[in-house]
Residue, then its C-alpha position, 0 to 999 in steps of 0.5 A: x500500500x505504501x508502495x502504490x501510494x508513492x507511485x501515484x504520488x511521483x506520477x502526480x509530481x510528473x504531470x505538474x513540472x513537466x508538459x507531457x507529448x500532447x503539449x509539446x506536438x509540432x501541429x499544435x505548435x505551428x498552428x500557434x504561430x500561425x494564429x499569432x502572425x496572422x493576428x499581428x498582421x492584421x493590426x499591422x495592415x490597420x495601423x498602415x490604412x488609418x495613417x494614409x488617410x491620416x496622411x491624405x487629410x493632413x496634406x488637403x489641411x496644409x493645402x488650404x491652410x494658409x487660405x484668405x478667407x477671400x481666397x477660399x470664397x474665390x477658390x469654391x466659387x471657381x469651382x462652381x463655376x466648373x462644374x456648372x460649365x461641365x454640365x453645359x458641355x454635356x448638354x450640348x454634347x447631348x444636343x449634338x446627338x440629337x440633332x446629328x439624329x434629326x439630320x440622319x432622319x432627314x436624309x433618310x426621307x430625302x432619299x426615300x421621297x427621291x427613290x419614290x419619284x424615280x420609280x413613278x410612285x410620287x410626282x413632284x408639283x413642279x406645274x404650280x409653282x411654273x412662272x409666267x415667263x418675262x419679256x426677257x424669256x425666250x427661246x435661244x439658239x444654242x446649236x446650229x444645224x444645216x437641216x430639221x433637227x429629229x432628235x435632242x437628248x439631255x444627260x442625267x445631269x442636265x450639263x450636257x446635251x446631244x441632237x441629230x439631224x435630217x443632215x447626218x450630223x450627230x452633235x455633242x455640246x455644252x448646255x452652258x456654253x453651245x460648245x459642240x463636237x461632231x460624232x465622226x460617221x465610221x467608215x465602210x470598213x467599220x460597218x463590215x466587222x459590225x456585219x453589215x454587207x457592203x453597199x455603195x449607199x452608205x456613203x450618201x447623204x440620204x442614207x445617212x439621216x438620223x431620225x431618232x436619238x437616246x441617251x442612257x441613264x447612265x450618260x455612257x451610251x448614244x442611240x440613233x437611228x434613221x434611213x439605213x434602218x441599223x441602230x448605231x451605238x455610240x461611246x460617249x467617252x471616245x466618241x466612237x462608233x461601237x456597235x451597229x444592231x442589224x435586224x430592222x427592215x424598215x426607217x428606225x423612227x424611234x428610240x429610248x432606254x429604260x430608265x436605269x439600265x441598259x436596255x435600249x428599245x427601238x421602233x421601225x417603220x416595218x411595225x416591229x419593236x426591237x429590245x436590245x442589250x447595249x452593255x453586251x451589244x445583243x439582242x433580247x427581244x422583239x414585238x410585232x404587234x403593230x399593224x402600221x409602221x410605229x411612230x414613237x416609243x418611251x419608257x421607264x424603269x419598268x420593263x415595258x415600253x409605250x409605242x404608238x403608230x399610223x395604226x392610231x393604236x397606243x400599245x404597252x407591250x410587257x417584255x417578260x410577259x411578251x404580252x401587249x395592252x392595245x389603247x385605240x384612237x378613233x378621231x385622228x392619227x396619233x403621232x407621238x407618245x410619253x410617259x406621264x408616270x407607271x400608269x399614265x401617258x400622253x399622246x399628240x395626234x395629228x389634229x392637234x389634240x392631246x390625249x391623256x390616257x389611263x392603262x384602267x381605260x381603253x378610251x382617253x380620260x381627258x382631251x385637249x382639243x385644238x391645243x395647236x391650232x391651224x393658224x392661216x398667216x403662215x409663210x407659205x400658201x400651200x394648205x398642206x403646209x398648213x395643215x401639218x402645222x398643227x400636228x402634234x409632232x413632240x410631247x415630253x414631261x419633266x421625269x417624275x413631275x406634273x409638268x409637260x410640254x408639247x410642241x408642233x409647227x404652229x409657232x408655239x411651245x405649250x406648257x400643261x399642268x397634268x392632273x393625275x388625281x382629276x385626270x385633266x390637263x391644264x393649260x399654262x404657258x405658250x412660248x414662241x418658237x417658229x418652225x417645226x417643233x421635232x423633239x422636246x426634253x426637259x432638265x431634271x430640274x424643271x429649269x429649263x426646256x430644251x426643243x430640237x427646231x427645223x423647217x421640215x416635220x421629222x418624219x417627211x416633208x409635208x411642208x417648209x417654213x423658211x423662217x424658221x431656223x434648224x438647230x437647237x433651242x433653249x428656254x429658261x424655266x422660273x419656278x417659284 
């Protein structure tokens, strides 16, 4: 017993002077300095932080402490005022936004409303705001040619101009200036790489008369045809004979381009209406439904085109439907033709009158009658030249407008106001030129109106007005 009690004893002793294993392990030990470390680190990051603002607000004390209390009240009201003019930048900024918002969106109607007109939809009211012309107004020569005028074209940009005439002359000439150059005829060798077979009649003067003209959309390419019965093309850059399309039998009366393409179409006295490709120098089509010879074409963007003929007949021939909508006339002969927009065109006969047609009515919607009227004072007795003196021999309308004009022999260009909603034709202006209106073309811009003039009619010889001069004549227009 003695012994067990000193045992415990010593082994009670053992526990209280010394730290057993368990206190002395290494994970134990290590945890411990970690926790110290880690709770030393944490007061140290503290202390930094607290002196750095303590640092930061004593550096913005010593700035403004040796301040007037005139220079504090200056310093605070300069920046008031900077903050007052950085709120004014931001709303012009935000102005500017909005304004460069404001233009995009004008320029974005301005395009489609040009877009509508371009293709017929929208017609612009050029006819009301037409002045009536001063003293000073008048038709001015710009051009000479040695015989009747046929044909007068303008470019798209309505800076340049081009005519032919029963003389053979194809002319190239400033609207500015009436400075021209002349399209050199290509010679015989030419003509045969172009699969003509030779004749000894090219070289004549008569074979040589041009009584159509056209102009591409684009201002690249020159039409014209005549007597030989070939239409002949044109490069407006070099002036050069590229190409003459065979394949009419008859007098090439007639010629256009569609609007924004290619694509010429041509009208021959042998009643056929032709379709050919300028760009790949082809042919695409042909139309036959005339009974007469045909007198006149036009056309548009769409892919049609108008003709008229000795047949008194208005024909719209569709070209991928190759289908035809026949328009007859039944008071008098109709001589020339023109689109007014996709759905309506006018029509010049040969008793003076002028016809505004509808593709919704067979028969004309409206009638000016007597709209050239046969005047007796003329410089000659023969009553056939007084008779074709008041044939409608040229209409035209300012592209995607109200406005039109007509020309014939009886001294006077006439302006009309036509109304598509009240389907009427207004009467507007006369403007005096003497001689036989052949051609009419108007500046895009309504400015001005352009009239290829002559003694004789286009298509013959029916009469002579001696006073009158060939050539080309030019009118201003004022709007208002």
């Amino acid at each position: 017993m003695k012994f067990k009690n000193e045992k415990k004893k010593g082994f009670g002793a053992k526990r209280i002077g010394k730290k057993s294993s368990i206190d002395r392990d290494p994970f134990f030990e290590e945890e411990t300095k970690k926790r110290g470390k880690f709770n030393y680190d944490d007061e140290d990051i503290e202390s930094v932080e607290s002196e750095e603002e303590g640092k930061v607000g004593e550096e913005i004390e010593d700035k403004f402490s040796h301040e007037t209390v005139g220079e504090k009240r200056k310093r605070l009201v300069e920046e008031t005022l900077d903050r007052i003019e950085e709120a004014k930048r931001k709303e012009r900024e935000e102005d500017d936004e909005e304004d460069d918002g404001v233009r995009d969106s004008l320029v974005v109607k301005t395009l489609m409303q040009e877009q509508l007109e371009k293709s017929g939809r929208v017609q612009r009211a050029i006819a009301s705001r037409v002045q009536e012309p001063q003293s000073s107004d008048e038709f001015r020569v710009i051009v000479k040619h040695q015989q009747s005028v046929t044909g007068v074209a303008l470019s798209d940009d309505d800076s340049r101009g081009f005519s032919v005439s029963k003389d053979g002359t194809i002319l190239h000439w400033d609207v500015s200036s009436g400075k021209s150059d002349e399209y050199k005829w290509p010679s015989n060798e030419v003509l045969k790489s172009h699969g003509l077979k030779f004749q000894e009649s090219w070289n004549t003067r008569h074979n040589k008369q041009s009584l159509a003209l056209a102009v591409s959309s684009d201002g690249r390419y020159v039409a014209t045809g005549g007597v030989d019965c070939h239409v002949h093309l044109w490069d407006v850059r070099t002036r050069e004979h590229v190409q003459a399309f065979i394949g009419h039998r008859g007098i090439v009366s007639s010629l256009c381009f569609r609007e924004g393409t290619a694509e010429l179409f041509s009208g021959s006295y042998d009643r056929t209406l032709r379709i050919w490709n300028a760009e790949d120098r082809t042919h695409i089509d042909s139309s036959f439904g005339h009974q007469s010879e045909i007198l006149s074409i036009d056309a548009l963007r769409r892919e049609c085109v108008l003709s008229v003929g000795r047949d008194r007949t208005l024909q719209l021939y569709k070209v991928p439907e190759s289908t035809h909508l026949i328009f007859r006339a039944s008071e008098a002969n109709l001589e020339c033709c023109c689109f007014v927009n996709s759905d309506e065109f006018l029509a010049g006969s040969d008793n003076g009158s002028i016809a505004l047609w509808s593709i919704l009515n067979k028969k004309p919607v409206f009638i000016v009658k007597n709209a050239h009227h046969v005047i007796a004072d003329h410089d000659s007795a023969n009553h056939n030249c007084t008779s074709a003196c008041s044939w409608v021999s040229s209409v035209a309308v300012c592209r995607g407008s109200d406005l039109a004009a007509s020309g014939a022999g009886d001294g006077c260009v006439r302006l009309w106001g036509v109304e598509s909603g009240s389907r009427a034709i207004q009467p507007l202006f006369g403007l005096p030129l003497p001689g036989f209106v052949n051609s009419l073309a108007f500046a895009k811009s309504g400015q001005f109106l352009i009239a290829g003039v002559g003694q004789e009619p286009r298509l013959g010889r029916w009469g002579c007005l001696k006073s009158a001069q060939n050539g080309v004549a030019i009118h201003p227009l004022r709007l208002s």
